[in-house]
ChimeraX commands (.cxc) that place a marker at each C-alpha (Angstrom):
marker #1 position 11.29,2.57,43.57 radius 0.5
marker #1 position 8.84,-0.17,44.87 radius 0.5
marker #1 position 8.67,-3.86,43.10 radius 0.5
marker #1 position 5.09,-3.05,42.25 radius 0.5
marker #1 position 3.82,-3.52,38.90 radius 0.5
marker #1 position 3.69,0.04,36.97 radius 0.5
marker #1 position -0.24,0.13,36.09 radius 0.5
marker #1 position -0.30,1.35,31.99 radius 0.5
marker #1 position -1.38,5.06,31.67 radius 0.5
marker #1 position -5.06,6.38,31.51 radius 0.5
marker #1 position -6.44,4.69,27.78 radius 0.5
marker #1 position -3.70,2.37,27.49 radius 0.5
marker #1 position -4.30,-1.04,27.76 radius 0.5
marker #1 position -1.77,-3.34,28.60 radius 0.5
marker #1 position -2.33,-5.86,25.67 radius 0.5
marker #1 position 1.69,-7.57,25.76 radius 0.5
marker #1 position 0.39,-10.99,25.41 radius 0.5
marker #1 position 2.98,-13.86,24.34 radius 0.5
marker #1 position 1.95,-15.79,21.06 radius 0.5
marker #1 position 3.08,-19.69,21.93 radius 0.5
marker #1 position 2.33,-20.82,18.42 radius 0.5
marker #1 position 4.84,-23.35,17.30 radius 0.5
marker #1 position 6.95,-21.32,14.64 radius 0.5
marker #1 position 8.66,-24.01,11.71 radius 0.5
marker #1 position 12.34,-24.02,12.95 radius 0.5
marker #1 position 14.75,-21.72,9.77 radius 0.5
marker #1 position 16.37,-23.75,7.45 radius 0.5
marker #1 position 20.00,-24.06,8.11 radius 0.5
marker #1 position 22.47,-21.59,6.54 radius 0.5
marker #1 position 24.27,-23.21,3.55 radius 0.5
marker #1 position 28.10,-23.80,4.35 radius 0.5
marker #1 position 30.64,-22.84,1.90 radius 0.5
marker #1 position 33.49,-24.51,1.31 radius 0.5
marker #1 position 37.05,-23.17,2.56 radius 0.5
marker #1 position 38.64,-22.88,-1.41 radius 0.5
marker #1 position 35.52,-21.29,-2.21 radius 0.5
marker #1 position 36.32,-19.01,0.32 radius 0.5
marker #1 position 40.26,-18.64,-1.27 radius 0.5
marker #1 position 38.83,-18.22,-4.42 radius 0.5
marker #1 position 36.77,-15.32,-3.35 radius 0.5
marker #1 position 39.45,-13.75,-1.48 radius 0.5
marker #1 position 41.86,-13.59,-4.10 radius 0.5
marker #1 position 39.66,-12.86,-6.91 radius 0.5
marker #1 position 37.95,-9.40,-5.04 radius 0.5
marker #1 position 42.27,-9.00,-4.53 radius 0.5
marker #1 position 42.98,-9.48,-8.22 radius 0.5
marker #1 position 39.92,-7.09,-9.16 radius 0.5
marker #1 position 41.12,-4.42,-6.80 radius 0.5
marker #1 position 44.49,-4.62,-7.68 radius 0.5
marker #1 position 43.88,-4.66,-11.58 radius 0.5
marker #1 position 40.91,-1.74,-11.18 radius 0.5
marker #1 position 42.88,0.66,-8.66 radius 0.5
marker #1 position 46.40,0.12,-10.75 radius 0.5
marker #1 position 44.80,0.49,-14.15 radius 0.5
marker #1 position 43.30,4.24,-12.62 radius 0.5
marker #1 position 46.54,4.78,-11.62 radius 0.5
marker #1 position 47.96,4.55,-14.77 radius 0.5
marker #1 position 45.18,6.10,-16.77 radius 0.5
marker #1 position 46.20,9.67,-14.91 radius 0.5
marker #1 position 49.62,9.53,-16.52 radius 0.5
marker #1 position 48.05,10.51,-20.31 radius 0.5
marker #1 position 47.68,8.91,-23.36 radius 0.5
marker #1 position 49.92,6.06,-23.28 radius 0.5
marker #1 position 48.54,5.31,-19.35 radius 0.5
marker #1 position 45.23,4.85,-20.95 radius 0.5
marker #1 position 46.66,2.76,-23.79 radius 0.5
marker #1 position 47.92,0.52,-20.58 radius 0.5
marker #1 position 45.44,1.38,-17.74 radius 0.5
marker #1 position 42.54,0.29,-20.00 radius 0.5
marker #1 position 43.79,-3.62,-20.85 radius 0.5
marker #1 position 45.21,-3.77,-17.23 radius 0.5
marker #1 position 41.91,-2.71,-15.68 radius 0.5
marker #1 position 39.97,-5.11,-17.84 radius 0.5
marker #1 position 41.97,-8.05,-15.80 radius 0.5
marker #1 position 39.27,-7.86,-13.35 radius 0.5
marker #1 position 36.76,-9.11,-15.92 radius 0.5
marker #1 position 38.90,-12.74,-15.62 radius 0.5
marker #1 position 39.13,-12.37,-11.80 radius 0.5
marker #1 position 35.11,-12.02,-11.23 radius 0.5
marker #1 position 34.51,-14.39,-14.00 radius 0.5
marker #1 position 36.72,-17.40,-12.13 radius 0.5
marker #1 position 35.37,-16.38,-9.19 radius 0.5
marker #1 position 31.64,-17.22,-10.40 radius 0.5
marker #1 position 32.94,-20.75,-12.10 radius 0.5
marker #1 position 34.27,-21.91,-8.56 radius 0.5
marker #1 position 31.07,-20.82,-7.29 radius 0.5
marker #1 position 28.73,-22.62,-9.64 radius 0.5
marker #1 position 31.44,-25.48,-9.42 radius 0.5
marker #1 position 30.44,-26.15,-5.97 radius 0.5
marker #1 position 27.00,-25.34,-6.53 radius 0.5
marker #1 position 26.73,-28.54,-8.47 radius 0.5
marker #1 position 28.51,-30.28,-6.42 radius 0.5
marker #1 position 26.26,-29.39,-3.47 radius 0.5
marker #1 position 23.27,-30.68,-5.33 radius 0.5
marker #1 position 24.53,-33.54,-6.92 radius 0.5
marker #1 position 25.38,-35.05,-3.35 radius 0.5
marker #1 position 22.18,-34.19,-2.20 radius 0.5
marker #1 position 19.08,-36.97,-2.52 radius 0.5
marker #1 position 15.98,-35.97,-4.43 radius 0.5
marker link #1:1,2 radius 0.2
marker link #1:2,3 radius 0.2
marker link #1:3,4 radius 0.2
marker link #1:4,5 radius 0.2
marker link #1:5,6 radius 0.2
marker link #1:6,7 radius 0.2
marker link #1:7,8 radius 0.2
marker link #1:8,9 radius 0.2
marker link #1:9,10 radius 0.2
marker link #1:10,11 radius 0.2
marker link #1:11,12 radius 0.2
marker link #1:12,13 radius 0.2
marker link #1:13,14 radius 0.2
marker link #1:14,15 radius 0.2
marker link #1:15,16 radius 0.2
marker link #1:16,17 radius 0.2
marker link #1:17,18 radius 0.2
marker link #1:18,19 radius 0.2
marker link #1:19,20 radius 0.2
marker link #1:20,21 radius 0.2
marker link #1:21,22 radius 0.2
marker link #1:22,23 radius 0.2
marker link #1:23,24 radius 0.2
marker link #1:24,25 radius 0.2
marker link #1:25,26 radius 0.2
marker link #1:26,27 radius 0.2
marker link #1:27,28 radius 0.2
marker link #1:28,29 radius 0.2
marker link #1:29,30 radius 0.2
marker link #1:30,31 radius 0.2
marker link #1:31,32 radius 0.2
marker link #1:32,33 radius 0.2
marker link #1:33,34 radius 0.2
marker link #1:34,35 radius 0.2
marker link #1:35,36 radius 0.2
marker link #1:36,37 radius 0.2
marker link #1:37,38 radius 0.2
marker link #1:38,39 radius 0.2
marker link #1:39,40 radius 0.2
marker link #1:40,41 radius 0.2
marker link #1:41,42 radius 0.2
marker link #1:42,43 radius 0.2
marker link #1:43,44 radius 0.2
marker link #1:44,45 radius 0.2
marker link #1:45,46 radius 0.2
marker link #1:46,47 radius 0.2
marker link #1:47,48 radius 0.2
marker link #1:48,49 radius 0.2
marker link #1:49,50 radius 0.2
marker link #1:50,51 radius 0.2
marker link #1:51,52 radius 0.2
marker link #1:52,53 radius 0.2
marker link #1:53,54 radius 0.2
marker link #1:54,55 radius 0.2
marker link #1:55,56 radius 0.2
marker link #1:56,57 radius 0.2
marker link #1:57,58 radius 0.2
marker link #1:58,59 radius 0.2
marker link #1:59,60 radius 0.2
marker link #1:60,61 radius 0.2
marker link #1:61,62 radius 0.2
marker link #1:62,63 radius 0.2
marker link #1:63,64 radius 0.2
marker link #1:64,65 radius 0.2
marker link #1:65,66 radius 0.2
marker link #1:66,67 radius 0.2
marker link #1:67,68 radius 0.2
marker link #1:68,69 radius 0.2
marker link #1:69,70 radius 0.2
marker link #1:70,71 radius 0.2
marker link #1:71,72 radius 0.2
marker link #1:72,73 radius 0.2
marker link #1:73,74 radius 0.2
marker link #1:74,75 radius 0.2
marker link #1:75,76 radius 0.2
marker link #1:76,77 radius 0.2
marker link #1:77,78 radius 0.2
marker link #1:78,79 radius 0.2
marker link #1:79,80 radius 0.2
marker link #1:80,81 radius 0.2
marker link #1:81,82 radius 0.2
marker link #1:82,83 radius 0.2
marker link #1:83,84 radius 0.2
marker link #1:84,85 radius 0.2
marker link #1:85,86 radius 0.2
marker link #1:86,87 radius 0.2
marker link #1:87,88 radius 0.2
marker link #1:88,89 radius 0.2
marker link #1:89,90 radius 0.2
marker link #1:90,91 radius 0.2
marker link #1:91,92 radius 0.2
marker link #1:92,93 radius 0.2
marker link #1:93,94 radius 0.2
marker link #1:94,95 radius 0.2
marker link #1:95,96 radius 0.2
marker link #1:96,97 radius 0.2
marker link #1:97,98 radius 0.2
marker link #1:98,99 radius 0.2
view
């Protein structure tokens, strides 16, 4: 094959022109903190734990859902931590920030 420019096919028209408009730069991706990070970790751990165990149990009959049920409802205080950390360090994002 030849270093010659492939000419565009019959009715095509070679329109690949570069736009060099300046584009505004993105805003930097927010950094979370590393015990935010924990938190979340062992919180989606707690949930899974306390949702997959409490299933478990709820197979067994009667008495597994009298069990199952409460232990599967420890995930509710798992996600709900999780959100105070986050909100936590939401605030105390923006109360370092000026303006």
């Amino acid at each position: 094959m030849d270093d010659e420019q492939i000419a565009p096919a019959e009715g095509e028209q070679d329109d690949d022109e570069f736009d060099y408009t300046p584009v505004a730069a993105p805003e930097p991706e927010r950094q979370v903190p590393a015990y935010i990070a924990i938190v979340r970790i062992i919180a989606v751990l707690g949930m899974g734990l306390a949702i997959s165990f409490g299933l478990f149990l709820m197979l067994v009959g009667v008495r597994g859902l009298l069990v199952g049920v409460p232990i599967a409802l420890l995930s509710v205080p798992c996600y709900l931590t999780m959100r105070f950390a986050e909100r936590l360090a939401e605030r105390a994002e923006t109360a370092g920030k000026p303006g």
